[in-house]
C-alpha positions in Angstrom: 18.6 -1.6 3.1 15.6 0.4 2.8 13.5 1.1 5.7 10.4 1.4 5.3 7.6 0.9 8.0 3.8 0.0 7.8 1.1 0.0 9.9 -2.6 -0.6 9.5 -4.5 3.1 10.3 -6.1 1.7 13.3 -2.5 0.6 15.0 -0.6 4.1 13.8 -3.4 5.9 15.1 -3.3 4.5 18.8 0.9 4.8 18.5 0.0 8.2 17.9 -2.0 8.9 20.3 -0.2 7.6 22.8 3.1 9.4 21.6 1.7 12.2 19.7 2.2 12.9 16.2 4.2 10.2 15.0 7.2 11.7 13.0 9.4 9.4 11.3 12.8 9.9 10.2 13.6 11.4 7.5 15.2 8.1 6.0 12.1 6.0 6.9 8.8 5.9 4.3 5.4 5.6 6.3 3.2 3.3 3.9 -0.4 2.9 4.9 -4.0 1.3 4.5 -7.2 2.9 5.5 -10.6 1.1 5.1 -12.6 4.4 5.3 -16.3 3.2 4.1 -16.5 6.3 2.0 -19.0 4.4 -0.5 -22.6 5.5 -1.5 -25.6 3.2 -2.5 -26.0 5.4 -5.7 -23.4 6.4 -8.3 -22.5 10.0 -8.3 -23.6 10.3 -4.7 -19.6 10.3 -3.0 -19.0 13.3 -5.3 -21.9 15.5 -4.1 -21.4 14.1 -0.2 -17.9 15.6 -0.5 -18.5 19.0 -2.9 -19.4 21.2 0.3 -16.3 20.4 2.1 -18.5 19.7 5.2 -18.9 15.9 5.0 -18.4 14.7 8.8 -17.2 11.2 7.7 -14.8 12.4 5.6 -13.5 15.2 8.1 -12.7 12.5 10.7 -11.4 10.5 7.9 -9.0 13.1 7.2 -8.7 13.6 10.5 -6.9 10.5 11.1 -4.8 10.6 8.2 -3.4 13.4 9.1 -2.5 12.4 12.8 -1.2 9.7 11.2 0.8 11.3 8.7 1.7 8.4 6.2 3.7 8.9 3.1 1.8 6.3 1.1 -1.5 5.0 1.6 -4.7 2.9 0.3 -7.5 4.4 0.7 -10.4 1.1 0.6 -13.8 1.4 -0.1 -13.3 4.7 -1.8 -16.3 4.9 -4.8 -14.4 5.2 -7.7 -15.6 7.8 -10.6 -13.9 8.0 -14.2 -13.4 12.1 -13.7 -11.5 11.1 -10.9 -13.8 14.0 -8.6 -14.2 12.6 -5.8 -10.3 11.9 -5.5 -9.8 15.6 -5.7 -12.3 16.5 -3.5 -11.1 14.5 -0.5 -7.5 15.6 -1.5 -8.6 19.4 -1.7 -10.9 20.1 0.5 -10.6 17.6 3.7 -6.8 16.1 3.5 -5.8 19.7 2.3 -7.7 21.4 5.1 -6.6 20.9 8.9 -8.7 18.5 10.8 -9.6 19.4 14.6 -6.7 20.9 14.8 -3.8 19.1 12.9 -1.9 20.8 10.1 -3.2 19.4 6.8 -1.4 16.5 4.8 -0.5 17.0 1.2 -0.6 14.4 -1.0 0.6 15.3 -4.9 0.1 12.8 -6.3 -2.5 9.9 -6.9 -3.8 6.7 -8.7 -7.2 5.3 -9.0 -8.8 3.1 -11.5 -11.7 1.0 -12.6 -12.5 -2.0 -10.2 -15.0 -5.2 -10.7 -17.8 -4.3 -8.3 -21.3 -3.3 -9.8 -20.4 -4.2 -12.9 -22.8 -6.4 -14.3 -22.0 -10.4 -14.8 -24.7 -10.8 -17.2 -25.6 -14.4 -15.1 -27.3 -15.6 -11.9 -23.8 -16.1 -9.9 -26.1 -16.7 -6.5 -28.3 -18.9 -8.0 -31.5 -17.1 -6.6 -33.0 -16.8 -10.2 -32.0 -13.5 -10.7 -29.6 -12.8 -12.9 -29.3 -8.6 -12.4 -29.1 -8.3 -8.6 -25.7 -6.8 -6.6 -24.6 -10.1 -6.2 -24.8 -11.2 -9.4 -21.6 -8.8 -10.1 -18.2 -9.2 -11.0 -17.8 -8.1 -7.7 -20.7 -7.0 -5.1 -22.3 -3.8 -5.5 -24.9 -1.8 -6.5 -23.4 0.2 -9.2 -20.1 0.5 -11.0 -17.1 1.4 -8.9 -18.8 0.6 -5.5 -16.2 -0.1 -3.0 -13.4 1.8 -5.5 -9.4 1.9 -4.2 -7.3 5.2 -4.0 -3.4 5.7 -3.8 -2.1 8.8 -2.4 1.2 9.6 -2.4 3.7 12.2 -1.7 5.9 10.3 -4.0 5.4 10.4 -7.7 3.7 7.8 -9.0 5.0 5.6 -12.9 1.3 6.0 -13.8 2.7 4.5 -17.2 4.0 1.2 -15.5 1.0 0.3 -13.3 -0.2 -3.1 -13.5 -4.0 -3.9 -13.0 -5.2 -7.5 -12.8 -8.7 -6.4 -13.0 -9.9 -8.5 -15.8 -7.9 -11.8 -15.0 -10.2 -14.7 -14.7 -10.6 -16.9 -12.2 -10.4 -19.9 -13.8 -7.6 -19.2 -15.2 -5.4 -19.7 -12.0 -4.0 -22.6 -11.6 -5.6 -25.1 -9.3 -8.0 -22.5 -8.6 -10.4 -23.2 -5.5 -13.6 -23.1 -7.7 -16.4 -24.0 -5.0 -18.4 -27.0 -5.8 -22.4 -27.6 -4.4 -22.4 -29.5 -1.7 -25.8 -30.8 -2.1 -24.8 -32.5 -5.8 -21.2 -32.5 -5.7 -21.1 -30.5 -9.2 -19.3 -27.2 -9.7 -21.3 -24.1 -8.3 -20.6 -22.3 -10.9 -20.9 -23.6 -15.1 -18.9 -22.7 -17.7 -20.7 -20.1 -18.6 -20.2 -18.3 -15.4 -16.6 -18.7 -15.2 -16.4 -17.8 -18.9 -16.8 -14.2 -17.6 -16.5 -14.3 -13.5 -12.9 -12.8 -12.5 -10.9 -13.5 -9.8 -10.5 -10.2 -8.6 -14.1 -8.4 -6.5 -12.5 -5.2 -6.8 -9.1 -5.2 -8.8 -5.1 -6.2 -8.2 -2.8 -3.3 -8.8 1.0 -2.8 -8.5 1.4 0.9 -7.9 5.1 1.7 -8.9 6.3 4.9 -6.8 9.7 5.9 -7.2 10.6 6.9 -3.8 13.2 10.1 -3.8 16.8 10.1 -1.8 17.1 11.4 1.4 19.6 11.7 4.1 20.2 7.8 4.8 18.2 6.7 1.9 19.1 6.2 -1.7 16.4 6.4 -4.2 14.5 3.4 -5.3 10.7 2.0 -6.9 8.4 0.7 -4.0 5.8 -1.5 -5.7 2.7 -1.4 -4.1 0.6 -4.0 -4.1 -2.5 -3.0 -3.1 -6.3 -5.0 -3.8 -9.4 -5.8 -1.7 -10.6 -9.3 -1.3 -14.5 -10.1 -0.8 -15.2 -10.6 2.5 -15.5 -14.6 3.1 -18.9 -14.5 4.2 -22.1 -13.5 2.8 -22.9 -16.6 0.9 -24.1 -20.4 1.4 -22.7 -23.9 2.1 -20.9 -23.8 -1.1 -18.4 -21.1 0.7 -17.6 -19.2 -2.8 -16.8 -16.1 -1.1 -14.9 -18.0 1.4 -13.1 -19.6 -2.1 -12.6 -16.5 -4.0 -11.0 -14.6 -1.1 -8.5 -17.7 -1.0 -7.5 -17.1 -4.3 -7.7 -13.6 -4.8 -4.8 -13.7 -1.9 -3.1 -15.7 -2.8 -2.8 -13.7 -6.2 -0.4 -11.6 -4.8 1.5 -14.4 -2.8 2.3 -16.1 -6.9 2.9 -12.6 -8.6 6.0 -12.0 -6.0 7.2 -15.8 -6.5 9.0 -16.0 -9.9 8.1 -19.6 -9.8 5.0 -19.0 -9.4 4.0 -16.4 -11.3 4.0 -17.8 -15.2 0.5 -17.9 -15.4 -0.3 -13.8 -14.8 -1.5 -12.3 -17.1 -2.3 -8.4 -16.9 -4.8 -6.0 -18.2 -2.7 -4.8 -21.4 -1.6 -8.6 -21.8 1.7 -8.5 -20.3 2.7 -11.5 -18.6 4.7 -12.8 -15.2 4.7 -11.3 -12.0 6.9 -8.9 -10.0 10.9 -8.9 -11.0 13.3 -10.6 -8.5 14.6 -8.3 -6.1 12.1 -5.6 -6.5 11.0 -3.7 -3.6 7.3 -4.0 -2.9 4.5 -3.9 0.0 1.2 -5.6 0.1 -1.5 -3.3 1.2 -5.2 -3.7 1.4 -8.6 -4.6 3.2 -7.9 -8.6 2.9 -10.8 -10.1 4.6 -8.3 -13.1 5.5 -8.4 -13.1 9.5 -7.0 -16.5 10.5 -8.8 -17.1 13.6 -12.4 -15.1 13.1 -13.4 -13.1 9.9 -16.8 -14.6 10.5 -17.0 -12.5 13.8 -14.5 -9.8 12.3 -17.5 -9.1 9.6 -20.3 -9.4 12.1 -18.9 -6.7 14.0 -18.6 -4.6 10.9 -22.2 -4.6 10.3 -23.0 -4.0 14.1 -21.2 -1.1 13.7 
């Protein structure tokens, strides 16, 4: 059996401070997810926040991580950038560097890619007669990569075997819950929008990482699963954020059920959904609190 344990950074972060540096045995892989709100309002602007090496967000960023200490983590709301610089940055010069104190963390090895929000739907998708405006995005944001994802692992990563499900749209799901106006009863959105709206806000990605032996362990792939739902909020009556984040979890809840899962199809057109048996972990920001993500997002903008 493989043992592998994962905690949100907010929960890992009080164990460890109440037990000190949590280190795990040497059999046991620490897998991760770390909203860390290191996104700009302009394109380009992550990079040059993080060239000096004296951010302060991203030094107590860091900071955490490497109390922390995971083996695998998400990094959320990471701006993403084609060069990949601002990945190399926060690996180099804050991760790489010790924190207040803590020995730095070294992560080898990592994976981003392109994600839905900022880029342009070409539509009105919030109906306020603007077709060019953040929310009129695949995904909400103000420029392209806005909100990016980021893998870092200690663990090399099959780069040639990740899946994205970046492009899939959301039609295209299977009894998708496509929000309707309430005040006429007709779709919300026409066929024109969903001829180009995808399911996913930011992407979908399984992230294979083959894991090495150890004392205890044998070696083995650990799928990770990792994607960002909108938040469920921020809209009307019609509830389509509320709608989309349904579906975009749920994504992940077909592509690990072989019955399920017929309908996937990814980004270089390969079809079905995780193999039976494989070993895998679903990471992310989901925006799915049962009980309050209305108040859960309220507090993040008091904040």
């Amino acid at each position: 059996m493989k043992s592998i344990r994962f905690l949100s950074m907010a929960t890992a972060l009080v164990l460890a401070a109440l037990t000190g540096v949590a280190i795990a045995a040497e059999s046991t892989i620490r897998v991760a997810t770390y909203n860390s709100s290191l996104f700009r309002d302009k394109d380009g602007q992550l990079i040059k926040d993080l060239e000096g090496g004296n951010n302060e967000q991203a030094h107590k960023i860091a900071e955490v991580i490497q109390r922390v200490r995971p083996d695998v983590l998400l990094v959320n709301e990471f701006d993403y950038d084609a060069s990949h610089r601002a990945a190399e940055l926060f690996r180099t010069k804050y991760l790489g560097v010790g924190q207040n104190g803590c020995d730095p963390i070294k992560f080898e090895h990592f994976f981003t890619g392109p994600v839905n929000t900022g880029l342009p739907s070409g539509r009105d998708l919030n109906h306020d007669g603007k077709p060019n405006g953040p929310n009129d995005a695949i995904g909400f944001g103000k420029h392209e990569g806005e909100y990016g994802m980021l893998v870092l692992s200690k663990f090399p990563i099959d780069k040639d075997h990740v899946r994205s499900f970046q492009k899939l749209l959301w039609r295209d799901m299977p009894g998708a819950l496509l929000p309707t106006d309430p005040k006429t009863q007709k779709p919300y959105y026409d066929d024109g929008d969903l001829a180009v709206l995808r399911l996913s806000s930011k992407s979908h990605w399984d992230v294979p990482i083959n894991v090495s032996a150890a004392e205890g362990r044998k070696g083995f792939v650990l799928h990770l699963l990792c994607s960002h739902p909108t938040p469920p909020v921020f809209d009307g009556p019609e509830d389509r954020n509320g709608h989309r984040n349904h579906d975009e979890v749920r994504l992940f809840a077909d592509y690990i059920d072989p019955a399920k899962s017929g309908y996937l199809v990814d980004d270089t057109g390969q079809k079905g959904g995780l193999a039976a048996g494989a070993n895998f972990v679903i990471v992310g920001d989901l925006n799915c609190d049962p009980v309050d993500a209305r108040a859960c997002e309220a507090r993040w903008i008091n904040c």
